[in-house]
Every structure is written in C-alpha cells, then in structure tokens.
PDB file of N, CA, C and O in Angstrom:
ATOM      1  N   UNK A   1      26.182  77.568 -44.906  1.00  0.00           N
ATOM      2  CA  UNK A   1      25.285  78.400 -45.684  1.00  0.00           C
ATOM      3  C   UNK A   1      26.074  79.009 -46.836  1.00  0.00           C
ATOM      4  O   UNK A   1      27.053  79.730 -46.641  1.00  0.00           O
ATOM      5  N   UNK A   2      25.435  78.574 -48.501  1.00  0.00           N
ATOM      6  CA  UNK A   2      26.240  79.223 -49.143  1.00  0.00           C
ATOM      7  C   UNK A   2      24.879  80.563 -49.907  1.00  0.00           C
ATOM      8  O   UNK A   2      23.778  80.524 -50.456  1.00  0.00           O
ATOM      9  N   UNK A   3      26.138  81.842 -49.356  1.00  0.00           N
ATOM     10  CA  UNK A   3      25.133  82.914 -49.166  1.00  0.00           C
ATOM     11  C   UNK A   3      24.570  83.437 -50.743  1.00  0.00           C
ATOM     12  O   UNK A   3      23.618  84.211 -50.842  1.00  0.00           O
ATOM     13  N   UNK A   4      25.072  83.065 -51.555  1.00  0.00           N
ATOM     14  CA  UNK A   4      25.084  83.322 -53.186  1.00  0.00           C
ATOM     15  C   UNK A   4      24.368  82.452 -54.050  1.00  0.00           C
ATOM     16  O   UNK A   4      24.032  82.501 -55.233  1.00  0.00           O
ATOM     17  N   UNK A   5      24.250  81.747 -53.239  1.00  0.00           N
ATOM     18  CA  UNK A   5      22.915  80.521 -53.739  1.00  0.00           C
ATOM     19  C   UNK A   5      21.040  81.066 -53.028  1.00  0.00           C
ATOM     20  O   UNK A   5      20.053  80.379 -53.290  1.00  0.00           O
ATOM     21  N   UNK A   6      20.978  82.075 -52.357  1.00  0.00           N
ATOM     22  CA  UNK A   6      19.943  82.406 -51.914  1.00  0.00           C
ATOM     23  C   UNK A   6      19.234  83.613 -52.581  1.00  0.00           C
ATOM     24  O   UNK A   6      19.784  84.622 -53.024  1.00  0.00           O
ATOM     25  N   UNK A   7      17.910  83.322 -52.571  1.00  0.00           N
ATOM     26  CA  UNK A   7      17.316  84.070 -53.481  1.00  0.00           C
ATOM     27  C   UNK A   7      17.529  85.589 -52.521  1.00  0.00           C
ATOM     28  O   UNK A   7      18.235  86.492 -52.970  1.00  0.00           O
ATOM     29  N   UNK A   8      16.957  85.690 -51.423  1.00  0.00           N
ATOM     30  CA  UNK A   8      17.682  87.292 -50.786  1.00  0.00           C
ATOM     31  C   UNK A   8      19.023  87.349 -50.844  1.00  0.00           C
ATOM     32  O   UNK A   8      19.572  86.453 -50.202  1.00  0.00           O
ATOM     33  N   UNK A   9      19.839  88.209 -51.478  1.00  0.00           N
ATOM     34  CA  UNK A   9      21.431  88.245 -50.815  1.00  0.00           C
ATOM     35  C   UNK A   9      21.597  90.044 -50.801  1.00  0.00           C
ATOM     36  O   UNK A   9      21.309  90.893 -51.645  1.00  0.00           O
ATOM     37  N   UNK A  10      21.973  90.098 -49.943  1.00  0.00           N
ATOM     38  CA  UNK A  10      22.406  92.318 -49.354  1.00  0.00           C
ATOM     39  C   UNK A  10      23.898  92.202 -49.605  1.00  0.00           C
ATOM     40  O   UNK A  10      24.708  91.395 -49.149  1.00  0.00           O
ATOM     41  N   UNK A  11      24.005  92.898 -50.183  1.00  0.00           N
ATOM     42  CA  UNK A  11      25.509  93.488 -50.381  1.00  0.00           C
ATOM     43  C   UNK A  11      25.511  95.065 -48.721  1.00  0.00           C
ATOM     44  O   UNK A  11      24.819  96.029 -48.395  1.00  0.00           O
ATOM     45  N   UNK A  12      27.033  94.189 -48.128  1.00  0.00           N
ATOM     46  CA  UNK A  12      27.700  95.639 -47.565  1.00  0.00           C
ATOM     47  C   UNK A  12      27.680  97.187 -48.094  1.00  0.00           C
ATOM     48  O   UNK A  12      28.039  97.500 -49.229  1.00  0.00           O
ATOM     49  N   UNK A  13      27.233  98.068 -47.157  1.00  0.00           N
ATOM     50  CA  UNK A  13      26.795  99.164 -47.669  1.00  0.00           C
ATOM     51  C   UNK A  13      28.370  99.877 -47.247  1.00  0.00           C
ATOM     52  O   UNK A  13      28.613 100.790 -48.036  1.00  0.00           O
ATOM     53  N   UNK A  14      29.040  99.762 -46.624  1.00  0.00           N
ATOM     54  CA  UNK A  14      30.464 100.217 -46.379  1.00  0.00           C
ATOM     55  C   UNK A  14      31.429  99.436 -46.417  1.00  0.00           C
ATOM     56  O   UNK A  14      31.240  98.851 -45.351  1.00  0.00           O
ATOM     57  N   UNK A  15      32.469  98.912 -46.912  1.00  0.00           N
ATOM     58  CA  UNK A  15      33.117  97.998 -46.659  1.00  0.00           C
ATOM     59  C   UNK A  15      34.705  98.558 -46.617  1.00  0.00           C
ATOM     60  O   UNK A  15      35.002  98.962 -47.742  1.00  0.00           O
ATOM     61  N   UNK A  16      35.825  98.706 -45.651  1.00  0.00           N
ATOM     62  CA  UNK A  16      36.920  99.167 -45.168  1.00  0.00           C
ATOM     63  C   UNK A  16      37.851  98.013 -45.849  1.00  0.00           C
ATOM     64  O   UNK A  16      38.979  98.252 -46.282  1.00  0.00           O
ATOM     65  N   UNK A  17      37.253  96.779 -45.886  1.00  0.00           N
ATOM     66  CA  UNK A  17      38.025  95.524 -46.595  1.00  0.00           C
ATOM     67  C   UNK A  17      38.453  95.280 -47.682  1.00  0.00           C
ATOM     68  O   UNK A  17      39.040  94.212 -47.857  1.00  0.00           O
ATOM     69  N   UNK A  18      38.288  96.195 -48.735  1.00  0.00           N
ATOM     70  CA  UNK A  18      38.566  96.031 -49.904  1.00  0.00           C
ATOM     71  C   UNK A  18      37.550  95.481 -50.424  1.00  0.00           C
ATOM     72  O   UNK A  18      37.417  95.773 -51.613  1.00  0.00           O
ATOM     73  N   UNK A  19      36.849  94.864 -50.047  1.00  0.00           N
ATOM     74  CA  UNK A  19      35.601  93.958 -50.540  1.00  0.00           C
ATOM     75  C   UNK A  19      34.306  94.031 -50.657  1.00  0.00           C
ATOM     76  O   UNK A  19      34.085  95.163 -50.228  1.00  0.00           O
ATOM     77  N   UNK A  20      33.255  93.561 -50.964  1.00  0.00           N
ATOM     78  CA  UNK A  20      31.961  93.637 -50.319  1.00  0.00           C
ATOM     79  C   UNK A  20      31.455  92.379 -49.547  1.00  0.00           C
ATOM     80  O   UNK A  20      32.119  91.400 -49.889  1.00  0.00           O
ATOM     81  N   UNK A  21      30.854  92.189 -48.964  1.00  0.00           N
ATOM     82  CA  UNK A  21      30.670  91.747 -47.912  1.00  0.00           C
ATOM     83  C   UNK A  21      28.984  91.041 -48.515  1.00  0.00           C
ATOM     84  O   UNK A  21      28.298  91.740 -49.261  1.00  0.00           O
ATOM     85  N   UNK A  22      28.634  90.036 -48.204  1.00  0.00           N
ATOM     86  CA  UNK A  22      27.389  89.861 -48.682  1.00  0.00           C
ATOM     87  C   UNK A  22      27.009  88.662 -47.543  1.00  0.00           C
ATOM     88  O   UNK A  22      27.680  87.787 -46.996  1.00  0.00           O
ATOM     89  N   UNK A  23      25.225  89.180 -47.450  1.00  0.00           N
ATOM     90  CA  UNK A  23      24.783  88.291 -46.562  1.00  0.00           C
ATOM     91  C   UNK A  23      23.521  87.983 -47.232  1.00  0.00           C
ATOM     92  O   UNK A  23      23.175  88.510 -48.289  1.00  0.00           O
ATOM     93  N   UNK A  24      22.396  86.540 -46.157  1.00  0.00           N
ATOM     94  CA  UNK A  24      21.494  86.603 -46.970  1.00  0.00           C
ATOM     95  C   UNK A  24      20.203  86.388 -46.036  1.00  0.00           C
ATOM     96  O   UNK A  24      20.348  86.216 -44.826  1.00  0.00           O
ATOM     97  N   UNK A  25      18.869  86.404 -46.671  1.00  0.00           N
ATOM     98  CA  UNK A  25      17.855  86.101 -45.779  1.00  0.00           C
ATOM     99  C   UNK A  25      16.588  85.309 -45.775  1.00  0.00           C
ATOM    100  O   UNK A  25      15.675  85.474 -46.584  1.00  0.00           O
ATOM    101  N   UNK A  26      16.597  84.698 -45.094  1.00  0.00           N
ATOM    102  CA  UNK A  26      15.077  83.707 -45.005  1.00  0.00           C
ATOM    103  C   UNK A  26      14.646  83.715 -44.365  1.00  0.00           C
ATOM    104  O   UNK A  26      14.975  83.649 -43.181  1.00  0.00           O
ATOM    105  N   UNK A  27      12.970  83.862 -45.200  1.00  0.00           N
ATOM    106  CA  UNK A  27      11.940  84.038 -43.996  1.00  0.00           C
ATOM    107  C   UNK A  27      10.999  82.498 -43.713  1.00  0.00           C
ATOM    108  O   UNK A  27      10.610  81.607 -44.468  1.00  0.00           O
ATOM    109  N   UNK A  28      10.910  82.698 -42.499  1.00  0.00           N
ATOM    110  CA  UNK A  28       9.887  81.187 -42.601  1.00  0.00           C
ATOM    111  C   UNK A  28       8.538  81.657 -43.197  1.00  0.00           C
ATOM    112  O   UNK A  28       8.280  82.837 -43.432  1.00  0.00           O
ATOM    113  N   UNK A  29       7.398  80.233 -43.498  1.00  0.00           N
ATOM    114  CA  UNK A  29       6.570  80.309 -44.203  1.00  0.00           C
ATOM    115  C   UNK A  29       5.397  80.973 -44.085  1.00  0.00           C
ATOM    116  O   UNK A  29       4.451  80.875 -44.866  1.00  0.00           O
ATOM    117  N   UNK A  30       5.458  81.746 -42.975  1.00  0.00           N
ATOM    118  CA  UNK A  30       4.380  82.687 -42.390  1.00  0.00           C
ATOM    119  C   UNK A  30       5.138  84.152 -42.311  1.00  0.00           C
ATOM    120  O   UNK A  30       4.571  85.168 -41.909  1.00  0.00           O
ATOM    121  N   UNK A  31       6.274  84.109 -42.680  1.00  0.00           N
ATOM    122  CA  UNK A  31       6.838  85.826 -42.720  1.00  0.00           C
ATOM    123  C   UNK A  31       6.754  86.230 -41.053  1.00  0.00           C
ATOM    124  O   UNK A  31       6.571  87.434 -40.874  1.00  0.00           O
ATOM    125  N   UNK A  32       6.835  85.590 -40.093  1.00  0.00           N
ATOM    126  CA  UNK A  32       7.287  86.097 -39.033  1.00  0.00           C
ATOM    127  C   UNK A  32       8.444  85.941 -37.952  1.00  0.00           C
ATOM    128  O   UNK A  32       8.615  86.088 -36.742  1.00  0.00           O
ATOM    129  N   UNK A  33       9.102  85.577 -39.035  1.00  0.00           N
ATOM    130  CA  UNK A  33      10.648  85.467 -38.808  1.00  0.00           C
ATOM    131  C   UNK A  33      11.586  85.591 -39.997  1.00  0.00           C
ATOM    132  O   UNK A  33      11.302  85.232 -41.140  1.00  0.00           O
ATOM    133  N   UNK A  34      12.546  86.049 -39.673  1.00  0.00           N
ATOM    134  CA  UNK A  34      13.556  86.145 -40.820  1.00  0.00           C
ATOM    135  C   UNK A  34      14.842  85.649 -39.823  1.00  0.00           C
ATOM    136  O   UNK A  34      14.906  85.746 -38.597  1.00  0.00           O
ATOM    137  N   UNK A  35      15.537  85.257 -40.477  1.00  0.00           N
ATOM    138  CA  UNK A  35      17.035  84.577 -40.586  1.00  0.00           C
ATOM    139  C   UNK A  35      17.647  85.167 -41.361  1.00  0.00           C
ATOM    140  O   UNK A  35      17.439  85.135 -42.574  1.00  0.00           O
ATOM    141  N   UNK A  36      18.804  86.026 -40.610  1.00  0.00           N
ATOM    142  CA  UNK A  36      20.036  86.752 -41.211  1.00  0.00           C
ATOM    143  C   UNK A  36      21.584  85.906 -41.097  1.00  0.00           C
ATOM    144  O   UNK A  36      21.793  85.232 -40.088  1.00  0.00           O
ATOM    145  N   UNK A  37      22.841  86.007 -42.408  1.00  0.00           N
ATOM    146  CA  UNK A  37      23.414  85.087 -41.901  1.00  0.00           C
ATOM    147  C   UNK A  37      24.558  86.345 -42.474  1.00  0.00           C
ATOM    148  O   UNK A  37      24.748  86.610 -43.661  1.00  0.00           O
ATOM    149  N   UNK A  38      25.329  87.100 -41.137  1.00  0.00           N
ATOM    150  CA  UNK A  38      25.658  88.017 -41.007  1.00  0.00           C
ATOM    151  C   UNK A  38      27.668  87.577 -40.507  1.00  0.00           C
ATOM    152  O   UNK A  38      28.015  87.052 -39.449  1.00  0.00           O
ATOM    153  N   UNK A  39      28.483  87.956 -41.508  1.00  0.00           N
ATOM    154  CA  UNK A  39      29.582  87.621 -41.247  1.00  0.00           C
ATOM    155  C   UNK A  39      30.315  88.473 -40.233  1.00  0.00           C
ATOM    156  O   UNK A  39      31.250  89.207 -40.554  1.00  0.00           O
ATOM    157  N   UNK A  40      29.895  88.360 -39.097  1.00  0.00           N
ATOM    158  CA  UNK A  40      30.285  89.599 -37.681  1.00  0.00           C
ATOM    159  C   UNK A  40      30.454  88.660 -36.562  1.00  0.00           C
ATOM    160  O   UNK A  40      29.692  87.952 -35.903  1.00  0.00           O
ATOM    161  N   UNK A  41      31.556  88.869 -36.574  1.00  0.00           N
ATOM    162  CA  UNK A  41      32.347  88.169 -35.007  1.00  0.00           C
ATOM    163  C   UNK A  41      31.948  86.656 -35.320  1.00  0.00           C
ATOM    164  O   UNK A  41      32.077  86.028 -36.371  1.00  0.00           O
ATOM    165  N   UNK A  42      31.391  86.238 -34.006  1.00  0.00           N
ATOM    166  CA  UNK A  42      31.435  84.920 -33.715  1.00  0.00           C
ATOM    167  C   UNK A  42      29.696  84.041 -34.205  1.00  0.00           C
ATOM    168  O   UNK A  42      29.385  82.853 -34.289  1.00  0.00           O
ATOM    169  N   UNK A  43      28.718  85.659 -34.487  1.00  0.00           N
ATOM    170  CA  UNK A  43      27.510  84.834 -34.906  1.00  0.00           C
ATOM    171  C   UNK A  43      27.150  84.446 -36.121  1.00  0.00           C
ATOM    172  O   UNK A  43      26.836  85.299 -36.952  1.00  0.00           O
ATOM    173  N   UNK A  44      27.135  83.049 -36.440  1.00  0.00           N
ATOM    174  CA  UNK A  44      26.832  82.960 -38.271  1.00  0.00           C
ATOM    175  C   UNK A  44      25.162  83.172 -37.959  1.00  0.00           C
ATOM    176  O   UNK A  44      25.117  84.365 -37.659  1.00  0.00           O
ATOM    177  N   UNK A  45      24.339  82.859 -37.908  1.00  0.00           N
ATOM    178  CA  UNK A  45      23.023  83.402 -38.429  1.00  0.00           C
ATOM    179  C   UNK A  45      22.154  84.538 -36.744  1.00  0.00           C
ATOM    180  O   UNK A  45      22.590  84.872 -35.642  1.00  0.00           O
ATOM    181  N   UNK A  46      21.033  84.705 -37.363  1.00  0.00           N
ATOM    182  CA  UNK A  46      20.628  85.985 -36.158  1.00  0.00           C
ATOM    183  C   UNK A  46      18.995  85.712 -36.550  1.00  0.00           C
ATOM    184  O   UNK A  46      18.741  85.958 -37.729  1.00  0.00           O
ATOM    185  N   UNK A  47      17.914  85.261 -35.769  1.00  0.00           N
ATOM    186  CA  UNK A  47      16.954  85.142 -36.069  1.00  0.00           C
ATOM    187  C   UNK A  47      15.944  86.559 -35.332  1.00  0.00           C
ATOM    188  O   UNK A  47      15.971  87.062 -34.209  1.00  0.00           O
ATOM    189  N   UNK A  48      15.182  86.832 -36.456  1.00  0.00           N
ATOM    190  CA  UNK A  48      14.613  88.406 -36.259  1.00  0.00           C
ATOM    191  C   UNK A  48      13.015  87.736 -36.170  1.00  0.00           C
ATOM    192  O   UNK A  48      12.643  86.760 -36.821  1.00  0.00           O
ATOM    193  N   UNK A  49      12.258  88.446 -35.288  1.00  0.00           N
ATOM    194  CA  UNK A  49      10.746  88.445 -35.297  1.00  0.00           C
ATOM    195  C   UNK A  49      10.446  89.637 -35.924  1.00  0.00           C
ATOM    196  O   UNK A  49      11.015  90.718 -35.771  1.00  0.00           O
ATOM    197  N   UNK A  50       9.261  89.294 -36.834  1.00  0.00           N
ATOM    198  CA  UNK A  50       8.380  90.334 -37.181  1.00  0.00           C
ATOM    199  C   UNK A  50       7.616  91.004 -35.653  1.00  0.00           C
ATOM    200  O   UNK A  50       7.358  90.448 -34.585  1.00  0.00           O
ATOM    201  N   UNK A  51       7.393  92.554 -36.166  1.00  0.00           N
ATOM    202  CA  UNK A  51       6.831  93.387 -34.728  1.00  0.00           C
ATOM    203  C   UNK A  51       5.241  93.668 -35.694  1.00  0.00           C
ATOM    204  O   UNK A  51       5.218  93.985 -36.884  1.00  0.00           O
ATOM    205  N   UNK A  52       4.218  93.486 -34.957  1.00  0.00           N
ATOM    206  CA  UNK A  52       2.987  93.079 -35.696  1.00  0.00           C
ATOM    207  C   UNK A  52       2.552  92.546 -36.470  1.00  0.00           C
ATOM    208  O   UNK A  52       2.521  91.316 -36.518  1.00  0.00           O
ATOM    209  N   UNK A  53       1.973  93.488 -37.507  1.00  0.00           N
ATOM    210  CA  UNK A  53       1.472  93.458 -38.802  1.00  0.00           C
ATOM    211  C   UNK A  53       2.153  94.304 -39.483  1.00  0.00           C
ATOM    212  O   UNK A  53       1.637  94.553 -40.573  1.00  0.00           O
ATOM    213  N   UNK A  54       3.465  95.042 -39.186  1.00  0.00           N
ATOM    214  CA  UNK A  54       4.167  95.538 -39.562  1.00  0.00           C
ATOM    215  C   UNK A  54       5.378  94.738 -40.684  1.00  0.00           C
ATOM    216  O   UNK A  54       5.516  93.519 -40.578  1.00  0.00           O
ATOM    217  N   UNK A  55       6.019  95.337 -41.489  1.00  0.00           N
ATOM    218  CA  UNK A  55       6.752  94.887 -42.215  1.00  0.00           C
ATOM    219  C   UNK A  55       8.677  95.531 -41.916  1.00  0.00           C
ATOM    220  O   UNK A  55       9.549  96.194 -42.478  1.00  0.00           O
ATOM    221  N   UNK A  56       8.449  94.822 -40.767  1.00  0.00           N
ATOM    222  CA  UNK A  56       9.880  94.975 -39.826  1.00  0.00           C
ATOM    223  C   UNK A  56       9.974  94.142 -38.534  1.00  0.00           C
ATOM    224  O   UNK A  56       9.286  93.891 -37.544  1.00  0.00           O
ATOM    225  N   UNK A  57      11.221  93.833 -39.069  1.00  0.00           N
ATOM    226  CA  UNK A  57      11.392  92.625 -38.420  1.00  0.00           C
ATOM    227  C   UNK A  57      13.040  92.871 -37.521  1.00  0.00           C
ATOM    228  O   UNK A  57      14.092  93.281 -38.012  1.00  0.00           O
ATOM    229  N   UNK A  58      12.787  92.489 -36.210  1.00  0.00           N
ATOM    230  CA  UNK A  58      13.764  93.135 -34.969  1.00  0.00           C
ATOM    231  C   UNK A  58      13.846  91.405 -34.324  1.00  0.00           C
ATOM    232  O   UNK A  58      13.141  90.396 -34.306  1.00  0.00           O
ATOM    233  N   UNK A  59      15.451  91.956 -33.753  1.00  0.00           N
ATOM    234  CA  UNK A  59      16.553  91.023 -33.076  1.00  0.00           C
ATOM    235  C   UNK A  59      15.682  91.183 -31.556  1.00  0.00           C
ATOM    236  O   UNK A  59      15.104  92.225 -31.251  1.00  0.00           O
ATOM    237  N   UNK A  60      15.708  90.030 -30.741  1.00  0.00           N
ATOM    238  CA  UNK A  60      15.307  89.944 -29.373  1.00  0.00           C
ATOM    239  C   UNK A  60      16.662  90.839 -28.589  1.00  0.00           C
ATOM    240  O   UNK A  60      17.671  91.469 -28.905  1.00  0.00           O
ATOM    241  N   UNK A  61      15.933  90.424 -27.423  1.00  0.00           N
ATOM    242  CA  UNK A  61      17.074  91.510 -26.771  1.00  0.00           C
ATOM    243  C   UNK A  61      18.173  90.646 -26.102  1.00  0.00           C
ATOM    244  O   UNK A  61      19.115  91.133 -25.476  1.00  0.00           O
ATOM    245  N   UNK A  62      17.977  89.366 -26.284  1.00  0.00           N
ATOM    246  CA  UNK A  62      19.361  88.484 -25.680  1.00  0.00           C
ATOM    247  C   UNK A  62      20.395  88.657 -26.496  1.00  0.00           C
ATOM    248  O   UNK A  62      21.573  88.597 -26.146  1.00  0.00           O
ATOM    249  N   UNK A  63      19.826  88.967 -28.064  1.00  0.00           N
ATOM    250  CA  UNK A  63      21.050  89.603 -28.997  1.00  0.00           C
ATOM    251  C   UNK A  63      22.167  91.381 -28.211  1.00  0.00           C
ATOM    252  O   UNK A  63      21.699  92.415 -27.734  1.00  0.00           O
ATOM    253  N   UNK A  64      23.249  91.083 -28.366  1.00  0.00           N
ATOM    254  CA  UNK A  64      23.526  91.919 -27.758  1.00  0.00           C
ATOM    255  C   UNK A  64      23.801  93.127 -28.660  1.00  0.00           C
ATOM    256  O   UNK A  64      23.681  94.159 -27.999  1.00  0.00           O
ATOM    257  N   UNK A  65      24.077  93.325 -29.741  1.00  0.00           N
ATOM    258  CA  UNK A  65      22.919  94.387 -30.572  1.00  0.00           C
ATOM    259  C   UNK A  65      22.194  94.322 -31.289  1.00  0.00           C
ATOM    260  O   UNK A  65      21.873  93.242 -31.784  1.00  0.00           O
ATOM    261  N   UNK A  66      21.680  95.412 -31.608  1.00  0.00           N
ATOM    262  CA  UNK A  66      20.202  96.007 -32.431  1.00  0.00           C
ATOM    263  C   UNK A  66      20.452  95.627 -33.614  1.00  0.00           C
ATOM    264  O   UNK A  66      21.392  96.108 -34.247  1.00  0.00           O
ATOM    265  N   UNK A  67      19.529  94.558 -34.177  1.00  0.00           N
ATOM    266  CA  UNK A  67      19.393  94.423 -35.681  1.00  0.00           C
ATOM    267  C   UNK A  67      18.271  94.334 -35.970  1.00  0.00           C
ATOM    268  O   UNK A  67      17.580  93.689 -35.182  1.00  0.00           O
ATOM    269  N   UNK A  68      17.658  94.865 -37.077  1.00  0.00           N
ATOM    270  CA  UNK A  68      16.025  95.610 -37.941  1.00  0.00           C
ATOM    271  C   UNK A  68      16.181  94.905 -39.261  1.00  0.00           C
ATOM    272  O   UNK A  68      17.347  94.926 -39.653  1.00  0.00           O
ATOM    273  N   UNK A  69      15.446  94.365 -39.954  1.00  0.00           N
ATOM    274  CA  UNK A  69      15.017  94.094 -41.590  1.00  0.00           C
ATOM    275  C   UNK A  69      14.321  94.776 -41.452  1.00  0.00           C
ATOM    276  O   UNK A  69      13.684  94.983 -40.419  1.00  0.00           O
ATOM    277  N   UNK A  70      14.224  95.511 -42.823  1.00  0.00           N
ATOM    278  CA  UNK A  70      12.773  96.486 -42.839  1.00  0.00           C
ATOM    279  C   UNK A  70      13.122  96.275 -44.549  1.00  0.00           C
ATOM    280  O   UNK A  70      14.192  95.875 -45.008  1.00  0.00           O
ATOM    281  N   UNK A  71      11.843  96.683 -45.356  1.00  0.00           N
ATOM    282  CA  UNK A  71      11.613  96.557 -46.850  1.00  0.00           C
ATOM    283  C   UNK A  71      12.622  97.906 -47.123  1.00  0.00           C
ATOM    284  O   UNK A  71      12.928  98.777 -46.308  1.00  0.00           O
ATOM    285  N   UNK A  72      13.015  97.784 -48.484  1.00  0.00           N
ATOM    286  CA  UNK A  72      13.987  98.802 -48.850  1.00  0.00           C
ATOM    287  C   UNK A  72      13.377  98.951 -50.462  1.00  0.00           C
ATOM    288  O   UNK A  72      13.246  97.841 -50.978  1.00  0.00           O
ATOM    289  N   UNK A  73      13.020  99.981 -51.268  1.00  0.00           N
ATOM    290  CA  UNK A  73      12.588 100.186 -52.882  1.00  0.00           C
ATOM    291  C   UNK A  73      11.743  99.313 -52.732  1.00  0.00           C
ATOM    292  O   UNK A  73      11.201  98.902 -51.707  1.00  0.00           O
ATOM    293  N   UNK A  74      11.589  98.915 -54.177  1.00  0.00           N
ATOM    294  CA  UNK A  74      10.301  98.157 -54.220  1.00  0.00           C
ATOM    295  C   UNK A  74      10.593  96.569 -54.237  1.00  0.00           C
ATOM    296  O   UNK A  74       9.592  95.872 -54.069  1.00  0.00           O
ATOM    297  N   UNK A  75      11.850  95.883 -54.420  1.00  0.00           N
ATOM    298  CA  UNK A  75      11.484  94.239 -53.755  1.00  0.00           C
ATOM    299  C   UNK A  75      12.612  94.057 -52.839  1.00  0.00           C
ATOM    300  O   UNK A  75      13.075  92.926 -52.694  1.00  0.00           O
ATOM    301  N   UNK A  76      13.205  95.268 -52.076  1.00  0.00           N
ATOM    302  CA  UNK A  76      14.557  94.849 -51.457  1.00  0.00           C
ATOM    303  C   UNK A  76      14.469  94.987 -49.595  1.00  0.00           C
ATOM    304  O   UNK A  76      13.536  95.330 -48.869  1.00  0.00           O
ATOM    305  N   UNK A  77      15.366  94.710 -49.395  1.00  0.00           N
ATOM    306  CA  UNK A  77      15.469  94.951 -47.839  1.00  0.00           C
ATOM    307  C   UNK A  77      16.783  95.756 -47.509  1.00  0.00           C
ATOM    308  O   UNK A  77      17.661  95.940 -48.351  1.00  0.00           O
ATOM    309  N   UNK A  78      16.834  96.143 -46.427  1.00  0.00           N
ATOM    310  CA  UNK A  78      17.870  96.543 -45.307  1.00  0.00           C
ATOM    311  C   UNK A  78      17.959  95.884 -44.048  1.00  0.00           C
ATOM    312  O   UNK A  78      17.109  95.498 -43.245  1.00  0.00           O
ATOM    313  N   UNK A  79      19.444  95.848 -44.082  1.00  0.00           N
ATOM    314  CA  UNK A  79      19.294  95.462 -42.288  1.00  0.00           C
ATOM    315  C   UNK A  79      20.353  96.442 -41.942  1.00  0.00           C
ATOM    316  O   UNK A  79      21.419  96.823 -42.425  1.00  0.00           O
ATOM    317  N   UNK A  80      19.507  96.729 -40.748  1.00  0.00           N
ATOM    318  CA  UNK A  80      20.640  97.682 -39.991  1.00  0.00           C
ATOM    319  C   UNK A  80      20.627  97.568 -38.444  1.00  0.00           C
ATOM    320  O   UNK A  80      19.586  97.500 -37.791  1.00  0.00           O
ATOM    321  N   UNK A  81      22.177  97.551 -37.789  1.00  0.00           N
ATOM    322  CA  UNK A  81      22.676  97.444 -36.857  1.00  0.00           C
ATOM    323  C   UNK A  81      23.205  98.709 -36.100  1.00  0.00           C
ATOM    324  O   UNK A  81      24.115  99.498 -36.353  1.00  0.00           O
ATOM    325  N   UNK A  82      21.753  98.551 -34.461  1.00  0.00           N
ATOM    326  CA  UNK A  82      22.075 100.022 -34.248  1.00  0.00           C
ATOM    327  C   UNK A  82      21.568 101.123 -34.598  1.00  0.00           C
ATOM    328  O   UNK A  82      21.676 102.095 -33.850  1.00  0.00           O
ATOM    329  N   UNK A  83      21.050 101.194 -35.545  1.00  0.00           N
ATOM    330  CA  UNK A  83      20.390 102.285 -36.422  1.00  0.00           C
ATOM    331  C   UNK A  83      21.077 102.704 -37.090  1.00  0.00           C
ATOM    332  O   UNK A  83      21.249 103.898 -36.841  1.00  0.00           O
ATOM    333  N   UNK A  84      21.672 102.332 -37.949  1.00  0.00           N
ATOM    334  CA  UNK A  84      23.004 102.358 -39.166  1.00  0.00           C
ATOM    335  C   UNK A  84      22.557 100.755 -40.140  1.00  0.00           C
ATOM    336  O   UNK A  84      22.543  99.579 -39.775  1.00  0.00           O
ATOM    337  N   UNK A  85      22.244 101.390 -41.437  1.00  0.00           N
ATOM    338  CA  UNK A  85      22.362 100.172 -42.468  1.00  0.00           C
ATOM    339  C   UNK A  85      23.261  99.802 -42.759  1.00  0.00           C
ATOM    340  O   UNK A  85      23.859 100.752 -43.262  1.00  0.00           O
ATOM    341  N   UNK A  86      24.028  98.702 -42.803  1.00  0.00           N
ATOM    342  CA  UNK A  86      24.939  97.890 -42.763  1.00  0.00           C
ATOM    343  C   UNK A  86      24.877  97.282 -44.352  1.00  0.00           C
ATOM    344  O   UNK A  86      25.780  97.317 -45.188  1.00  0.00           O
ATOM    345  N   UNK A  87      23.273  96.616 -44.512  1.00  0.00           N
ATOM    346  CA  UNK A  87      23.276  95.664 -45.657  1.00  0.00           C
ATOM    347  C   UNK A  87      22.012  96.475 -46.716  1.00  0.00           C
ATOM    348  O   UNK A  87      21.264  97.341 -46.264  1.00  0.00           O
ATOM    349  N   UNK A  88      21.987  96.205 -47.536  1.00  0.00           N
ATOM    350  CA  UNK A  88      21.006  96.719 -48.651  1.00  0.00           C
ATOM    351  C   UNK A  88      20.967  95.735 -50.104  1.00  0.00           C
ATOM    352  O   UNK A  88      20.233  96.047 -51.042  1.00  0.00           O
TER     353      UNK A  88
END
C-alpha cells in the first residue's frame, strides 16, 4: 500500500519520531466499512464497520484495541485509538 497515492491520507497527531507518520483510508462502496492502513506493530491494515446510520466507524473486538473513524471539520476524519486521536 502506497499510503500517499490515496485520496484519504491522516497525518500523526503526535509524533516522538522526529517525523510524521501518515496513514490512509478506504471505504468500500456502500460506506460500511473503512480500511485503515496504520503503521503500529505487526498490523498493516485494520478493517472498521460502520455502527448504524451513524457516521462512525469502530474496530471489532477480536482487534485487541479500540480504533474509531469518525468525520473530523468539514471533509476530514480522525482515527483514534483508545479514545486518544492518533490520526487527523
């Protein structure tokens, strides 16, 4: 996955690395899934379900933590891990 070629890309909201950190996201063609491709440990991508008709979208629970997309301003997103935004 090259993450800079995708029309979503989140820049790291903290980065200790000297760097920023960038990830990106796709949704399938019905918006009830999103695909995060999150440079953390050993998982390259993390597939999120939308929760209703809501516009937030959550990690199952075999993931062993908490990750949320939710809309951020007016065309952006967040993801946050835990309840801490990570990406924006």
């Amino acid at each position: 996955m090259r993450v800079f070629e995708q029309k979503i890309k989140l820049k790291e909201v903290d980065s200790d690395k000297g760097y920023a950190s960038m990830t990106a996201v796709i949704f399938s063609k019905n918006m009830k899934k999103a695909e995060i491709f999150i440079p953390d440990g050993a998982a390259k991508s993390i597939i999120l379900e939308r929760q209703g008709k809501s516009r937030v979208w959550k990690s199952g629970k075999a993931i062993k933590d908490s990750y949320v997309l939710v809309p951020y301003k007016k065309k952006g997103y967040q993801i946050k891990k835990d309840d801490v935004v990570i990406y924006h």
